[in-house]
C-alpha positions as CSV (number, residue, x, y, z in Angstrom):
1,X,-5.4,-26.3,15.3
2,X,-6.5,-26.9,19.0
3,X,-4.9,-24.6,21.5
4,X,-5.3,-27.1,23.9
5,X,-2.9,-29.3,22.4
6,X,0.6,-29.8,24.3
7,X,3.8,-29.5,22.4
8,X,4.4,-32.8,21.8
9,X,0.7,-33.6,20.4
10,X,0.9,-30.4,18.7
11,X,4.1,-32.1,17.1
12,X,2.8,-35.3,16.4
13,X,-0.3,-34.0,15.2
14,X,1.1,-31.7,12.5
15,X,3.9,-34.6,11.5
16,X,2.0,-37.6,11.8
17,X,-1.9,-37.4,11.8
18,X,-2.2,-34.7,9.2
19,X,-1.3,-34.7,5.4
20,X,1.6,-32.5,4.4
21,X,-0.4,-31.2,1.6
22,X,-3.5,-30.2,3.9
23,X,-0.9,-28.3,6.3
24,X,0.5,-26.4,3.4
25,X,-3.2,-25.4,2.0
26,X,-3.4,-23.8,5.7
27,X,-0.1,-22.3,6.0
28,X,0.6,-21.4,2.3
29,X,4.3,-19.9,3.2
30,X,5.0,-23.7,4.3
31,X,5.6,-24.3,0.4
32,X,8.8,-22.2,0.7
33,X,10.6,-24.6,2.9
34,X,9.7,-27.4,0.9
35,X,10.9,-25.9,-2.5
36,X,13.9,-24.8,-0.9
37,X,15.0,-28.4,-0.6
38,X,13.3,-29.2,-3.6
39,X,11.1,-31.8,-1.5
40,X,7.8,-31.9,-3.6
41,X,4.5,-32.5,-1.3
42,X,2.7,-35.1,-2.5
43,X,-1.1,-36.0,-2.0
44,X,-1.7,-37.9,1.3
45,X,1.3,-38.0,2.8
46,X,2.0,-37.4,6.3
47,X,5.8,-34.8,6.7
48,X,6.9,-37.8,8.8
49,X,6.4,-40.3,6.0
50,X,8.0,-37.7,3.5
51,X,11.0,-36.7,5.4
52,X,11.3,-41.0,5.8
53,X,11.5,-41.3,2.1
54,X,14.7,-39.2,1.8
55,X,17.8,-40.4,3.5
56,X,19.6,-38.1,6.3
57,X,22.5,-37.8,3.4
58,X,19.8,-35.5,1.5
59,X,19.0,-32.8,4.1
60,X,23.3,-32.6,5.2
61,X,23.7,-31.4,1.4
62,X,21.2,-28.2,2.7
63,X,22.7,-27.8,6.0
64,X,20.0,-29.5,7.7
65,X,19.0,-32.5,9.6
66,X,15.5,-34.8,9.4
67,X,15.0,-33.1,13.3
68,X,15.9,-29.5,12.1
69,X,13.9,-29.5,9.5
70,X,10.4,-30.8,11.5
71,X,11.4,-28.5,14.3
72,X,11.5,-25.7,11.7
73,X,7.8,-26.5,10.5
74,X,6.6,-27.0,14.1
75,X,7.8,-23.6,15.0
76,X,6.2,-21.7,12.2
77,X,2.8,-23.3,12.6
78,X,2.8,-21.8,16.9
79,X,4.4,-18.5,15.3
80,X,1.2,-18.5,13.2
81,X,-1.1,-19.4,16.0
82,X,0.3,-16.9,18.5
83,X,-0.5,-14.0,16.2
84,X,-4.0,-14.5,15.8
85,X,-6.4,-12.9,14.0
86,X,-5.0,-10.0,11.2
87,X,-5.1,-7.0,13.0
88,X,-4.5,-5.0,10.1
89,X,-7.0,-6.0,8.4
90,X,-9.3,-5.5,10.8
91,X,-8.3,-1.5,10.8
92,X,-11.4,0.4,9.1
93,X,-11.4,3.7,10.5
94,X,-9.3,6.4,10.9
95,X,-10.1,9.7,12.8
96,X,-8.6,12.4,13.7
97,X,-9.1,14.8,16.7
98,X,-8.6,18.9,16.3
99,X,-5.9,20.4,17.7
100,X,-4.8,24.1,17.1
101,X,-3.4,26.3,14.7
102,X,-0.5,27.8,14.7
103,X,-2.2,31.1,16.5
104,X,-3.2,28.7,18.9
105,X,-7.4,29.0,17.8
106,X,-8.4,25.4,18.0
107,X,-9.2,23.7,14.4
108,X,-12.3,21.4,13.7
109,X,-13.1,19.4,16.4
110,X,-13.7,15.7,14.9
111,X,-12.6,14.0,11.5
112,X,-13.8,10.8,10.9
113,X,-12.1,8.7,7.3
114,X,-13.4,5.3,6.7
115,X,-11.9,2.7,4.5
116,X,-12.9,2.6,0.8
117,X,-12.5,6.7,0.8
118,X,-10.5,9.0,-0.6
119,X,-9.9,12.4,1.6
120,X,-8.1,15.4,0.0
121,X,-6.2,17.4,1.8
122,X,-6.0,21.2,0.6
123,X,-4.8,25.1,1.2
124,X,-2.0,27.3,0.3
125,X,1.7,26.4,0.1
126,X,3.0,26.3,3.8
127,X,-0.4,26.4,5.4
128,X,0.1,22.9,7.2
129,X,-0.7,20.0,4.8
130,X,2.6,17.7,5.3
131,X,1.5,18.8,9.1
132,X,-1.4,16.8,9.3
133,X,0.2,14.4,6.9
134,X,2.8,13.7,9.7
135,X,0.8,13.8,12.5
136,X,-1.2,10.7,10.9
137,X,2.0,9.2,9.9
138,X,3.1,9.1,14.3
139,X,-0.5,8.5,15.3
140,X,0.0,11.6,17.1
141,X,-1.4,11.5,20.7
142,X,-0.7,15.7,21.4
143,X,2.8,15.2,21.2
144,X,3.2,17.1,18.6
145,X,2.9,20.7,17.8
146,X,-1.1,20.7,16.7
147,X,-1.9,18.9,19.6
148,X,-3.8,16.5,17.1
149,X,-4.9,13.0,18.6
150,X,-5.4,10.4,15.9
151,X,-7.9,7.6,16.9
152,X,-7.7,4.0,15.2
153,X,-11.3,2.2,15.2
154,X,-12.1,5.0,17.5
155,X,-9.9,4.0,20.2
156,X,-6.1,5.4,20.8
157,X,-3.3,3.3,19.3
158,X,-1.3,0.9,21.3
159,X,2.4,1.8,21.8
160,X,3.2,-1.4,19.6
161,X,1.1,0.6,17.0
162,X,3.0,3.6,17.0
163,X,6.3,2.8,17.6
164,X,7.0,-0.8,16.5
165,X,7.7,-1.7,13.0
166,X,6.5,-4.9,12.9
167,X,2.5,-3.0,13.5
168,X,3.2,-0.5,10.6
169,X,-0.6,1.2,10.1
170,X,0.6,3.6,7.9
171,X,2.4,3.8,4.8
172,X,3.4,7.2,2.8
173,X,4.1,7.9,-0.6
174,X,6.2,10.7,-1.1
175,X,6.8,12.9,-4.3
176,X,10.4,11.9,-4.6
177,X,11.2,8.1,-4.3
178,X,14.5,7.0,-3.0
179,X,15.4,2.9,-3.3
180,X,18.8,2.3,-1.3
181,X,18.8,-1.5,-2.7
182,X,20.2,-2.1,-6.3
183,X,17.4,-4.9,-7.5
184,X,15.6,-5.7,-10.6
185,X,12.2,-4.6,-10.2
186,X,10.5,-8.4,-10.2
187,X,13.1,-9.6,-7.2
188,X,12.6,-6.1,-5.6
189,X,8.9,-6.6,-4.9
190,X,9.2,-10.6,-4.7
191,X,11.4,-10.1,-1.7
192,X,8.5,-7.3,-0.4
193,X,5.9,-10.2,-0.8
194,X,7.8,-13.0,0.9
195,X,8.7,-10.9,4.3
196,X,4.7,-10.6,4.2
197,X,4.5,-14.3,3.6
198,X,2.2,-15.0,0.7
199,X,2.2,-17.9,-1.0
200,X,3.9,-17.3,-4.4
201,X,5.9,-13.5,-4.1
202,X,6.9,-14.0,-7.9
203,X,3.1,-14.0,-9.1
204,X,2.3,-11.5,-6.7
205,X,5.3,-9.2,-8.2
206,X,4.1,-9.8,-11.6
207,X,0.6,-8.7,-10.6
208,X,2.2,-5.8,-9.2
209,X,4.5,-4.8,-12.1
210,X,1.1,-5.3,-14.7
211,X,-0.8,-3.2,-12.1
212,X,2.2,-0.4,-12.3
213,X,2.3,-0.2,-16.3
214,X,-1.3,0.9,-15.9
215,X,-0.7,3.7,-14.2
216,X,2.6,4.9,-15.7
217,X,3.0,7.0,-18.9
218,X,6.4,4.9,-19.5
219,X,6.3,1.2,-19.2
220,X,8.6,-0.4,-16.5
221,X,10.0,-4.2,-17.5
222,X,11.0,-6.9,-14.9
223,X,14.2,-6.7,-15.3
224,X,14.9,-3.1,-14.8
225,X,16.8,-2.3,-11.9
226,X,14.6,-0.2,-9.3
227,X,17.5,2.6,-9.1
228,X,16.8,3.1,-12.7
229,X,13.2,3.8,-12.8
230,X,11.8,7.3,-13.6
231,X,10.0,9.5,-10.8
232,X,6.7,8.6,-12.8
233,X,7.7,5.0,-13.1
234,X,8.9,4.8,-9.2
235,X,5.8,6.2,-8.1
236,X,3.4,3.9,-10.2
237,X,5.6,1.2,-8.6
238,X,4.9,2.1,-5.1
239,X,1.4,2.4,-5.9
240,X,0.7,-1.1,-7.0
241,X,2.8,-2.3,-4.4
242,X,1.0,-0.6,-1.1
243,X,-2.2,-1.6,-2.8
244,X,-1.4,-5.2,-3.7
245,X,1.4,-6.3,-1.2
246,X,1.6,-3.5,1.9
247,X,-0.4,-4.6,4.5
248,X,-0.5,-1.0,6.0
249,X,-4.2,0.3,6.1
250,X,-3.7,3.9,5.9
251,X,-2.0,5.4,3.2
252,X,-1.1,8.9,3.0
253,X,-0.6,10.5,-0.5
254,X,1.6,13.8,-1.4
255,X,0.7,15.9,-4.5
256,X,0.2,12.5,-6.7
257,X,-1.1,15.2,-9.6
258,X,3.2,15.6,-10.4
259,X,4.2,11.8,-10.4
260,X,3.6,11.6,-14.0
261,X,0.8,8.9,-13.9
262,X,-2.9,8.1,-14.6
263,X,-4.3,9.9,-11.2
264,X,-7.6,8.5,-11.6
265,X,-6.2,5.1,-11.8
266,X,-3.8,5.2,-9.4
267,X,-6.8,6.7,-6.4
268,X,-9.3,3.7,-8.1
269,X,-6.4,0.8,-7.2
270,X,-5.9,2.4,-3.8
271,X,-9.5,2.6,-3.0
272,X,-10.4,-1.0,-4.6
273,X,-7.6,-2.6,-2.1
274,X,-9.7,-1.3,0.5
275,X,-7.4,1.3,2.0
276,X,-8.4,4.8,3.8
277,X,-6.5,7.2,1.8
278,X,-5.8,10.9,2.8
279,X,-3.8,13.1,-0.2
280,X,-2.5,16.3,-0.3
281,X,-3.3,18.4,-3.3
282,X,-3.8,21.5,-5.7
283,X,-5.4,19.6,-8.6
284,X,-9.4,20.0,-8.4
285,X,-10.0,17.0,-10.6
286,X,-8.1,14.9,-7.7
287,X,-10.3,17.3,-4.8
288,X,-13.3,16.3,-6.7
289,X,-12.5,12.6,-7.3
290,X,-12.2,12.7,-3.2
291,X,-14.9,11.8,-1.5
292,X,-14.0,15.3,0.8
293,X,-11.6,18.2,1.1
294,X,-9.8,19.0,4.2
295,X,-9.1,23.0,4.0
296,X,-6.0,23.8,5.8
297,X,-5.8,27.5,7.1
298,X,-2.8,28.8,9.4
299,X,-1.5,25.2,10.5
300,X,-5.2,24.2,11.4
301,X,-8.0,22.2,9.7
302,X,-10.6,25.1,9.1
303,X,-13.4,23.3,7.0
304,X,-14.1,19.9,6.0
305,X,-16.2,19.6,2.7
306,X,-18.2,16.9,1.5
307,X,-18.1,16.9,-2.4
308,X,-21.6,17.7,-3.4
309,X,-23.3,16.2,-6.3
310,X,-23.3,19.8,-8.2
311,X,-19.6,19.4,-7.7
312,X,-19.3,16.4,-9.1
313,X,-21.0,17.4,-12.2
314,X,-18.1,19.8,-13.5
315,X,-15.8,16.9,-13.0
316,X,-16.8,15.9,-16.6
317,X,-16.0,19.6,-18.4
318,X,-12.7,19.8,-16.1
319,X,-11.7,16.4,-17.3
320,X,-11.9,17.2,-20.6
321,X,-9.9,20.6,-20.1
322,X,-7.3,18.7,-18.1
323,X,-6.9,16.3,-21.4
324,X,-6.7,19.4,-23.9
325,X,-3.5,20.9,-21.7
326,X,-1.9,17.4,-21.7
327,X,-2.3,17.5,-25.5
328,X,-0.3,20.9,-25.3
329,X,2.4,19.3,-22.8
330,X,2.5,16.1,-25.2
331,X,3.3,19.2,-28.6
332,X,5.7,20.6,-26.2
333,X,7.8,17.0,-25.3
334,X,7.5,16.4,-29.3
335,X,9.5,20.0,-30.0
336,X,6.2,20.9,-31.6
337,X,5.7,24.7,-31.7
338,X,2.7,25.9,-30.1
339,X,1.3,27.9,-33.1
340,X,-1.3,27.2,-35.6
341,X,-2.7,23.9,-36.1
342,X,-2.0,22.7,-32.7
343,X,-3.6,25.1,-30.9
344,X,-6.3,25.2,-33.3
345,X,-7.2,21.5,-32.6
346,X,-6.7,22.7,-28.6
347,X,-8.7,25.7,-28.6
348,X,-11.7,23.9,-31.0
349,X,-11.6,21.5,-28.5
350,X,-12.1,24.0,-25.3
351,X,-15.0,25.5,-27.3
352,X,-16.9,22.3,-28.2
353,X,-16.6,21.7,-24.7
354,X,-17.7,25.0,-23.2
């Protein structure tokens, strides 16, 4: 579209001089205002020459007028143009700035995250993990009691960034998910997909629900409302969903080793939608899967820790003991007792792998 255009040849150009079809290709949300009057948009038509196949009767039945309805499209396409380029998207670094502890010792000075990686954030209960968690959550500017900055691209966020909703950065999954709306899981993330305007929110909420069953150890069907889901099933849920339909670049993890799901699947779809990912954690097949461990000390960051190749190498044998405990949590769900042959098959196990 040419910014030099005036209003009214901005008009005429997008209702006259241009297809209907070819403005929908380039504004694929423009489909939802056509199907809500059940208007179908044919192959070279102009809007002008579609709207004057349909009498003014046919738009009244909507609550709408030939005028309203042009207006309508007009005003979406400048809404479009004013917000230029995706500036989430174009978010690809994260870092954070030390602060101090909660002795008041200042913490390590620089931590860069990048997107594509996976950070683990570890320590003791109560040392500060949720702390840092939070402070990337505000963008903190040392306003808060580390005295953190947290840089975006290396420069500080805007105030739009930080306070506004409409520039959400950041988006957290907690370990106990609360829904306050009474949907069916399709409609629930369908409605998610259209406020972010893609073109069809019910193939995108199927996409999400198949990317969800993945991860969960219970399936979760379309129809089931989202107050209804399991922890493990919510969870899985809100996975798919920031990687597939959130726009927010950042996306801060808590404990994911007790949502009751795949955890290597759920850190591969975060990091395949391109997201920087921070996660608290105690599990060391999750701090090894990272791609580097934050060690939080006293309120502070006191090391940050590449993961080594020799590292990376034990990830194998402490897969394989992680699997031989689920077996044991799977004999305890069952009412199994854990005596005999079951902990034969676990033990032979642990030794063949040792």
């Amino acid at each position: 579209m040419d910014a030099q255009l005036g209003e009214v040849d901005l008009a005429e150009h997008l209702l006259v001089h241009q297809s209907a079809a070819v403005l929908v290709e380039q504004y694929p949300y423009l489909a939802n205002y056509f199907e809500a009057i059940r208007l179908e948009v044919p192959t070279g038509l102009s809007v002008a020459q579609l709207l004057a196949e349909h009498p003014e009767e046919y738009f009244a039945d909507y609550g709408l007028t030939k005028a309203g309805f042009a207006t309508t499209l007009v005003n979406f396409v400048v809404k479009m143009a004013e917000q230029g380029p995706d500036e989430l998207a174009a978010i690809t670094e994260l870092t954070v700035l030390g602060g101090r502890d909660k002795s008041g010792n200042s913490e390590v000075a620089e931590l860069c995250v990048r997107a594509g990686e996976v950070t683990c954030i570890v320590g003791p209960t109560g040392a500060g993990k949720s702390r840092l968690l939070e402070d990337i959550e505000a963008l903190a500017q040392g306003d808060t009691p580390t005295q953190r900055r947290v840089l975006i691209n290396r420069a500080a966020p805007s105030e739009e960034q930080r306070f506004d909703l409409g520039h959400r950065l950041v988006a957290q999954l907690t370990q106990n998910m609360n829904f306050v709306i009474d949907l069916p899981v399709a409609e629930f993330i369908a409605l998610h997909a259209a406020s972010r305007e893609v073109p069809d929110p019910e193939g995108l909420a199927t996409a999400v629900i198949e990317c969800a069953n993945t991860l969960a150890g219970e399936p979760l069907a379309a129809d089931t409302p989202v107050t209804q889901l399991s922890g493990g099933q919510s969870r899985a849920l809100m996975i798919a969903d920031t990687a597939l339909v959130s726009a927010s670049p950042i996306v801060l993890v808590d404990e994911i080793e007790n949502a009751g799901i795949d955890r290597r699947k759920a850190l591969d779809v975060l990091v395949g939608a391109d997201k920087i990912v921070l996660m608290s954690t105690h599990d060391p097949i999750l701090a090894l899967l990272g791609d580097r461990r934050i060690v939080i000390e006293n309120g502070g960051i006191r090391a940050v820790l590449e993961t080594t190749e020799a590292e990376r190498t034990n990830l194998g044998f402490l897969t394989q003991l992680d699997a031989q405990l689920s077996a044991l949590r799977e004999a305890v769900r069952r009412g199994d007792r854990l005596e005999g042959q079951v902990v034969a098959q676990v033990r032979a196990g642990l030794e063949t792998d040792l």
